[in-house]
C-alpha distance (Angstrom), angle and dihedral (degrees) to the residues before:
residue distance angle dihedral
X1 . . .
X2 3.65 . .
X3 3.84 92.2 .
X4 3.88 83.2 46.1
X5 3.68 90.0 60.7
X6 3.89 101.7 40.5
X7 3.81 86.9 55.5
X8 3.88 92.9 51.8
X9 3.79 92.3 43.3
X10 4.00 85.0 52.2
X11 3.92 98.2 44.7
X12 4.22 86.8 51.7
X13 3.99 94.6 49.1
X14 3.70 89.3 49.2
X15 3.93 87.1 50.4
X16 3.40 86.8 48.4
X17 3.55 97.6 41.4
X18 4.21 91.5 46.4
X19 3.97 84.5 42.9
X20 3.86 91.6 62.3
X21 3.76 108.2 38.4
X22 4.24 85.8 57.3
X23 3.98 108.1 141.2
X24 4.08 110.4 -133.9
X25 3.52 88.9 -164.2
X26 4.15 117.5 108.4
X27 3.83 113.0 -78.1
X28 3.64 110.6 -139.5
X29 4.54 87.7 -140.2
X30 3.91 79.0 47.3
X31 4.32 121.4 92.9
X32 4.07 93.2 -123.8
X33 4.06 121.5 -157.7
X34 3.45 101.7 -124.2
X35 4.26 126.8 -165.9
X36 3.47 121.5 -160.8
X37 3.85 127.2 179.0
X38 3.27 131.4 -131.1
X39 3.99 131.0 -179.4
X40 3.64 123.4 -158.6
X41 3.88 129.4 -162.4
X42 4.09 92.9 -169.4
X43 4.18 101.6 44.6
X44 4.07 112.4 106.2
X45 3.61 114.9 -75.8
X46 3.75 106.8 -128.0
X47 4.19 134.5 -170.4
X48 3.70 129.4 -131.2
X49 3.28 96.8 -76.5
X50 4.19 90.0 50.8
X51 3.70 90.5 -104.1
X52 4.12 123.3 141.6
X53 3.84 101.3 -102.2
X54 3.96 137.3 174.2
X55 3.45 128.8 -138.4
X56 3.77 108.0 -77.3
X57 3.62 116.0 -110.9
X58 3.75 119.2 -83.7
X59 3.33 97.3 27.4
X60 3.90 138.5 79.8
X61 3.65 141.1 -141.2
X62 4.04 145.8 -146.4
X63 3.69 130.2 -177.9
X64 3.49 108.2 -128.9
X65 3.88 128.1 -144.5
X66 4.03 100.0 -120.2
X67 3.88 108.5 -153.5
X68 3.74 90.8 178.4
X69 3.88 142.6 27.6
X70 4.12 136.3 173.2
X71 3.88 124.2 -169.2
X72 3.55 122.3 -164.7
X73 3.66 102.4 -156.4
X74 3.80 143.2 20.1
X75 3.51 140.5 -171.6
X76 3.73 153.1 177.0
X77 3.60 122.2 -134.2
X78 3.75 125.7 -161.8
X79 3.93 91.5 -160.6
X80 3.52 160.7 -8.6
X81 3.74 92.2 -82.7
X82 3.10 101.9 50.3
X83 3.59 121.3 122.9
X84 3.84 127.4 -126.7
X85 3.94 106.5 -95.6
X86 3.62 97.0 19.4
X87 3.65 105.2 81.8
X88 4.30 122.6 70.6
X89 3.82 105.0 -52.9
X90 3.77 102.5 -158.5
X91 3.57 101.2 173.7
X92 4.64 138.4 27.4
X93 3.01 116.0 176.6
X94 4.16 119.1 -146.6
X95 3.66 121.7 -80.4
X96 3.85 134.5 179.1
X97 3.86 144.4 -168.1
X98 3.57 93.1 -143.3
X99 4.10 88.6 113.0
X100 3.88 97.0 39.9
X101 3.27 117.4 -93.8
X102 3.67 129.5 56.2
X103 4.20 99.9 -82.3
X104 3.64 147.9 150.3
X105 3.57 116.3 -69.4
X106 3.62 97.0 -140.6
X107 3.84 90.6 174.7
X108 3.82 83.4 77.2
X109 3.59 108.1 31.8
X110 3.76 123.3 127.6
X111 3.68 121.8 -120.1
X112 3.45 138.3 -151.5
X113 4.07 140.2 -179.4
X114 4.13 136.2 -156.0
X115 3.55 106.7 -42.0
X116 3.66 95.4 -13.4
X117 3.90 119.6 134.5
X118 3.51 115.4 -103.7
X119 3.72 107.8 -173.8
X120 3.41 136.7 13.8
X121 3.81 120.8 -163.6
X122 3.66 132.6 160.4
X123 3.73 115.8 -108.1
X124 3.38 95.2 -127.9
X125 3.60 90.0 78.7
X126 3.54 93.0 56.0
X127 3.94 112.7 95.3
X128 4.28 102.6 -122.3
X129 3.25 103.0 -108.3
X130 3.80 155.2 131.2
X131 3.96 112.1 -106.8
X132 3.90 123.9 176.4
X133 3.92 96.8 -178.6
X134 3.83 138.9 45.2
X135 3.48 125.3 -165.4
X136 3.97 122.9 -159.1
X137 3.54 126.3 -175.6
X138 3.49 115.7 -145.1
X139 3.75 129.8 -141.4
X140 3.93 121.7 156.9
X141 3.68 127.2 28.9
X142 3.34 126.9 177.5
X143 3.83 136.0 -179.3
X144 3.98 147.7 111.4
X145 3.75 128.7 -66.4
X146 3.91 131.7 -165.6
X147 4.09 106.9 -128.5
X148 3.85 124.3 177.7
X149 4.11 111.8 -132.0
X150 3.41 127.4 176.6
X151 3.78 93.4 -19.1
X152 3.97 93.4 -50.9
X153 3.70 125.3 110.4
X154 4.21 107.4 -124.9
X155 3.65 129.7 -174.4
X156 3.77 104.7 -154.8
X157 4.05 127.7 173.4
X158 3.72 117.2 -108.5
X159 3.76 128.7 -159.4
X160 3.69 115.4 -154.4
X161 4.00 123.3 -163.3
X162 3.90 104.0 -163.8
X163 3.58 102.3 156.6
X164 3.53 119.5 104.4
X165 3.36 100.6 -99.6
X166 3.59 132.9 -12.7
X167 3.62 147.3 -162.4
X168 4.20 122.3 -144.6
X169 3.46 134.7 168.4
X170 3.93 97.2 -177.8
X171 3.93 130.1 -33.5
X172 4.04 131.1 -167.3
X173 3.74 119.5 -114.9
X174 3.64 105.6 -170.3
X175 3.58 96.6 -46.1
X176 3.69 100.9 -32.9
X177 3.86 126.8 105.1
X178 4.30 115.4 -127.4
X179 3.76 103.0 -170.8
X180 3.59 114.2 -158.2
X181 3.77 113.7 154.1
X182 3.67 97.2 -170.0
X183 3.71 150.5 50.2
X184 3.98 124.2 -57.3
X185 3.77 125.9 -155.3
X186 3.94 113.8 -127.1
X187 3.67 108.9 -81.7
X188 4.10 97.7 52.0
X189 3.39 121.1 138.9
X190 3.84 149.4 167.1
X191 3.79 135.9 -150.6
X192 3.44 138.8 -155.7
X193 3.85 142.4 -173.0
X194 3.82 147.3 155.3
X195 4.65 79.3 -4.0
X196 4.05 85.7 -51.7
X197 3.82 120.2 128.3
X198 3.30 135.4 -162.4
X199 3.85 141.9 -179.6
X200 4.34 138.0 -145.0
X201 3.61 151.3 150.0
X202 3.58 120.1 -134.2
X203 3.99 109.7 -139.8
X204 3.98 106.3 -76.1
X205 4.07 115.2 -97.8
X206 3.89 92.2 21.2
X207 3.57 99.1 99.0
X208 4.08 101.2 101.3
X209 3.33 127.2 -122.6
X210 3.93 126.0 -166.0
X211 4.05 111.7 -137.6
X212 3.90 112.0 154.2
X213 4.30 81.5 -178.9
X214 3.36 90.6 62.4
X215 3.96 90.7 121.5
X216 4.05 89.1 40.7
X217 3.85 100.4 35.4
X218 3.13 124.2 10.1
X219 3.94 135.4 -165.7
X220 3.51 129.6 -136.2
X221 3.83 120.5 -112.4
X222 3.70 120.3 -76.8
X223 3.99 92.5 7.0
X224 3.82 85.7 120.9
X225 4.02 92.3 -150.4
X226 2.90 109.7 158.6
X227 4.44 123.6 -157.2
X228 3.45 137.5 -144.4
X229 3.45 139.0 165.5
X230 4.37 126.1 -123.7
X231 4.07 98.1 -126.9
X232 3.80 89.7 -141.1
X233 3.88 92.6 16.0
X234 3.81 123.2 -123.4
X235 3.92 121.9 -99.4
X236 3.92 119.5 -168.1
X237 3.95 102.8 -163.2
X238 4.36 87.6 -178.8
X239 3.94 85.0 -123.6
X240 3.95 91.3 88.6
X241 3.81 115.2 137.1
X242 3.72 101.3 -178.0
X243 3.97 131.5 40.1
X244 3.67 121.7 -68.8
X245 3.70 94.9 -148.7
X246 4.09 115.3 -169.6
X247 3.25 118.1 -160.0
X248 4.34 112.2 -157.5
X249 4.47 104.5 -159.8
X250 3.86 101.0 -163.5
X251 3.68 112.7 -162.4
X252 3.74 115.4 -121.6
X253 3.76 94.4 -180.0
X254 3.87 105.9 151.1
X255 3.92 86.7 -34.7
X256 4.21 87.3 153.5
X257 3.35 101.6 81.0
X258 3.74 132.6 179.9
X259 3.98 157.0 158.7
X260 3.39 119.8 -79.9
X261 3.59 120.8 -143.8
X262 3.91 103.8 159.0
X263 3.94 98.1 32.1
X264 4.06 95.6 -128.3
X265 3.50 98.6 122.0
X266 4.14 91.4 -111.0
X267 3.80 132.4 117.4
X268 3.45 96.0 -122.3
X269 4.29 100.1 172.5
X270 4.01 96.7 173.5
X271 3.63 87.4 72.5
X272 3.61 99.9 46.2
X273 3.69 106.7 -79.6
X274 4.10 114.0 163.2
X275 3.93 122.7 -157.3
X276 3.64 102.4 -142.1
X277 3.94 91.4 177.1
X278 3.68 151.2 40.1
X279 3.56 108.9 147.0
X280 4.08 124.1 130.4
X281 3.44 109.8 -93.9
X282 4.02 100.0 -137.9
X283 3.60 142.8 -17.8
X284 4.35 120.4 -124.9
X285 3.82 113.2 -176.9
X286 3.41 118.7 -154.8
X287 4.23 132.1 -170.9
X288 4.14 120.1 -151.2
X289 3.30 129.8 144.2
């Protein structure tokens, strides 16, 4: 009985033991949900309230060539109705008080290019489900930008903070260090050209954010999550044997937006020039496998 008992007490630590050394990381026998992101310069440009929309009067626009981008959050939403944080939240990024206030911790953040994979988790870990919506909330975006300075056409590299609220304690901009050692309201940004940097703030709130649910779900103010809806949804059954791979399009239709003061169509900032927006444009999920 004794010998019974050892051997029981044995089998349940090496359960236990087996139970807690478990890898979350993607198993390459394992179907994986993969997201990939992709940025497009020629899908509809939409307003807050995920409405086609022009660019307002008095200012102008360019679509920028995004190298880099970082979300902080994603998730899966059955429906219409359903509210923000209650649906399947497959990804969070890492945040940190270190700077104050609750913010991004941008130190840690996850990047991600043109058609590059963003995230790879296995579907296991995805509730089986059917979800019509997926909301991302953006953080980081970084790409190039045409300016016009002192009569010469520049393409400089522009770093764009649009989460709501991050911390940094330096980040490279093509080669040049921006120290910052602290947190940054939605709307921060950094420029550089030709080894120049520079810093701003676009005006806080402007920073647009796609949600066609606005009326069913909404978001709260500078959350930057953006919506969009699967065109023939996306159903995890948990008996997958390949990838689900989701690709998220963002629109980047004239999403660098600005004053004008000479009406010419360029950012010209040395002559008093203001960005008033960087926000994505739109969100288009896709399903492949």
């Amino acid at each position: 009985m004794k010998v019974i008992k050892l051997i029981a007490l044995l089998s349940f630590v090496f359960v236990l033991s087996c139970s807690e050394d478990q890898d979350d990381s993607p198993q390459p026998d394992s179907p994986n949900l993969i997201i990939k992101f992709k940025f497009d310069a020629t899908q509809e440009r939409l307003g807050n309230l995920g409405e086609p929309v022009s660019v307002a009067t008095g200012n102008a626009a360019q679509s920028p060539s995004i190298n880099r981008m970082s979300a902080n959050y994603i998730e899966f939403a059955p429906t219409a109705t359903t509210a923000l944080g209650t649906g399947e939240i497959i990804f969070e990024g890492d945040e940190t008080t270190t700077g104050g206030a609750q913010a991004i911790n941008f130190q840690n953040a996850n990047f991600a290019g043109h058609d590059e994979t963003f995230l790879t988790i296995p579907l296991s870990q995805v509730s089986s489900g059917n979800y019509e919506w997926v909301r991302v909330s953006l953080a980081y975006q970084e790409g190039t930008i045409d300016i016009l300075s002192n009569g010469q056409d520049i393409t400089g590299t522009l770093a764009s903070f649009v989460g709501y609220n991050s911390y940094i304690t330096s980040f490279d901009l093509n080669g040049s260090t921006i120290e910052v050692n602290g947190n940054q309201a939605q709307g921060f940004w950094a420029f550089e050209a030709l080894g120049f940097t520079t810093q701003g703030q676009a005006p806080e709130g402007a920073t647009t954010v796609p949600n066609p649910l606005f009326n069913s779900s909404p978001i709260p103010q500078g959350s930057c999550v953006v919506t969009g809806q699967f065109e023939n949804g996306l159903t995890v059954t948990g008996d997958e044997t390949e990838n689900i791979v989701v690709t998220l399009s963002f629109s980047i239709n004239n999403s660098f937006e600005w004053t004008e003061v000479t009406t010419d169509g360029k950012y010209e900032p040395e002559i008093g020039e203001q960005v008033v927006d960087m926000g994505l444009r739109g969100l288009i999920p896709s399903v492949s496998n």
